[in-house]
C-alpha angles and dihedrals in degrees: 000000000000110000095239085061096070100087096049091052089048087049095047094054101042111012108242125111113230100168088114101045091048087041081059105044097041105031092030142088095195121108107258113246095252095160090050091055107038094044086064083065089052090253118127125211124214127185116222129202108244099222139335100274118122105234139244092193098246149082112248121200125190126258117179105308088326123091119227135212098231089174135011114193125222128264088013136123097273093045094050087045086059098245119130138188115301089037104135103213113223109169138024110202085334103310122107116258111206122190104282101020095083103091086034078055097047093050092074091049135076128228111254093041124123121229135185115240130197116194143171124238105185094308111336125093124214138152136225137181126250144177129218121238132202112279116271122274106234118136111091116208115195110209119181106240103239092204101057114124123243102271090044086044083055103058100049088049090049090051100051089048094245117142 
């Protein structure tokens, strides 16, 4: 079956066109509207924080003694600070940051704080300002939602396969 034939399969057999919502999860960037849809099931969806760490806005990797920034998102700390993937950090308000000693580094710190960077790009130097931001909110927790009325009631029950 081609690809392009999928919505059309899913509209035939329940009558809902989804062509929108699969144009957005597989051609978009854009978060899906999870809330939105599970509510409907009478599930809510809560975000929680991983951790207590205050953020950079990136993933940082090891290289050698150095930390990289193996990925910088969009919109974070690190991106508005100017610093992209590949930056190996050096300082943190002026004191040098080694692989392994940056959460022990945040730790002392509070989100909202600004701190001055110094980074490598290939081989220039340079430093930036950031501020930290509030951990990311990443973990997901999936409650049922006690107050749902009986069809909506139904249907959870009939999509998690309860009877």
């Amino acid at each position: 079956m081609p690809e392009a034939a999928l919505p059309a399969l899913i509209r035939d057999a329940t009558g809902v066109d989804v062509s929108r919502l699969l144009r957005q999860a597989t051609e978009g960037c854009e978060d899906l509207p999870l809330s939105k849809l599970l509510r409907a099931l009478g599930v809510s969806l809560t975000w929680e924080a991983d951790g207590e760490l205050p953020s950079i806005g990136a993933k940082v990797a090891s290289e050698g003694e150095s930390i990289k920034l193996a990925q910088v998102f969009t919109d974070g700390p690190a991106h508005a600070a100017g610093l992209s993937a590949g930056d190996l950090l050096v300082a943190l308000d002026g004191l040098r940051v080694k692989a392994g000693g940056l959460d022990a580094r945040l730790a002392r710190m509070q989100a909202g704080t600004t701190v001055s960077v110094h980074a490598f790009r290939r081989d220039e130097l340079f430093e930036t300002r950031l501020q930290l931001a509030p951990p990311p909110t990443v973990k997901a927790k999936l409650a049922e939602d006690k107050r749902a009325g009986k069809p909506v009631a139904a249907l959870r029950e009939a999509w998690i396969g309860r009877r």
